[in-house]
C-alpha positions, 0 to 999 in steps of 0.5 A: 207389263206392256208399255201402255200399262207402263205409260197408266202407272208412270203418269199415275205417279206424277199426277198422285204426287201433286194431287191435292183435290181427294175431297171434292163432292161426288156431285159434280158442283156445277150441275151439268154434263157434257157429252162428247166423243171417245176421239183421242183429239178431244180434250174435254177438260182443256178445250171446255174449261171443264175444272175437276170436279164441276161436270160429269163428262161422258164419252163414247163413239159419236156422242150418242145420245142414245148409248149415253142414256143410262148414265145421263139419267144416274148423273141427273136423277142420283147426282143431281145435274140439270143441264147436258151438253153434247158435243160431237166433232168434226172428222168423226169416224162415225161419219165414215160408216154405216151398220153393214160396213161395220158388220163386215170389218168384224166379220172379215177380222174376227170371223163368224162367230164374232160377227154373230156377236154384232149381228142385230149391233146398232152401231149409231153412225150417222152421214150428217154431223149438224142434223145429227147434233139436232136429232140426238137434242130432240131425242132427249128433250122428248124424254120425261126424264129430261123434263127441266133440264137444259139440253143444247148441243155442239160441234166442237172443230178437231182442226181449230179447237173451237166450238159452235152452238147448233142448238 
């Protein structure tokens, strides 16, 4: 077992030791989602007071809308939530590349037939985090399946921990 399995299954047991929540709903109770970045310097649970079982949270690279759709339509249509919020953040990685960059790295360290793999791979980074805060909003507000549901969006700050209403 490498250290990392070790590390899952040993923080595994502590948290199973003193779990006592095992009958909460599957629906989150308070109807909402967040949608946040995979970063490892997010907490979601702790930086938006975010109690077990009240919010589905979602993440991915960037807090892309887009790559988040499938699963913001199951949490609203089949579980019932009716608000999201998106939440990128400061110093995201996202904001470092573009397509070809990434395109590059994968085919310079894992060869050809892995940058084939990626080749028509839209990896959705983004130059600017406020304009893109707003256009992932949009997006999803110009979806009929979004229709009634309350989207606003955030940029959480990785420096300080707080966070700011974009729209």
């Amino acid at each position: 077992m490498s250290t990392i399995e070790n590390n899952l299954v040993e923080g595994n047991k502590a948290y199973a030791a003193s779990f006592t929540k095992g009958d909460l709903a599957l629906p989150p109770s308070q109807k909402y989602t967040v949608l946040t970045c995979m970063d490892a310097r997010i907490d979601p649970s702790a930086a938006f007071g975010i109690p077990l079982g009240a919010a589905h949270v979602i993440r991915n690279a960037g807090a892309s809308a887009r790559d988040a759709f499938r699963s913001l339509v199951i949490s609203q249509q089949l579980l019932g939530t009716t608000e999201v919020l998106l939440v990128k953040h400061t110093g995201c990685g996202m904001l470092t590349f573009d397509n070809d960059t990434a395109r590059g790295l994968v085919k310079k360290n894992k060869g050809e037939v892995a940058a084939k793999e990626v080749e028509d791979l839209d990896f959705l980074a983004f130059p600017e985090l406020e304009e893109k805060v707003q256009e992932d909003v949009q997006w999803l507000k110009s979806k009929a399946v979004e229709e009634g549901v309350r989207v606003t969006g955030w940029i959480y700050e990785v420096e300080t921990g707080r966070v700011r209403k974009v729209v």
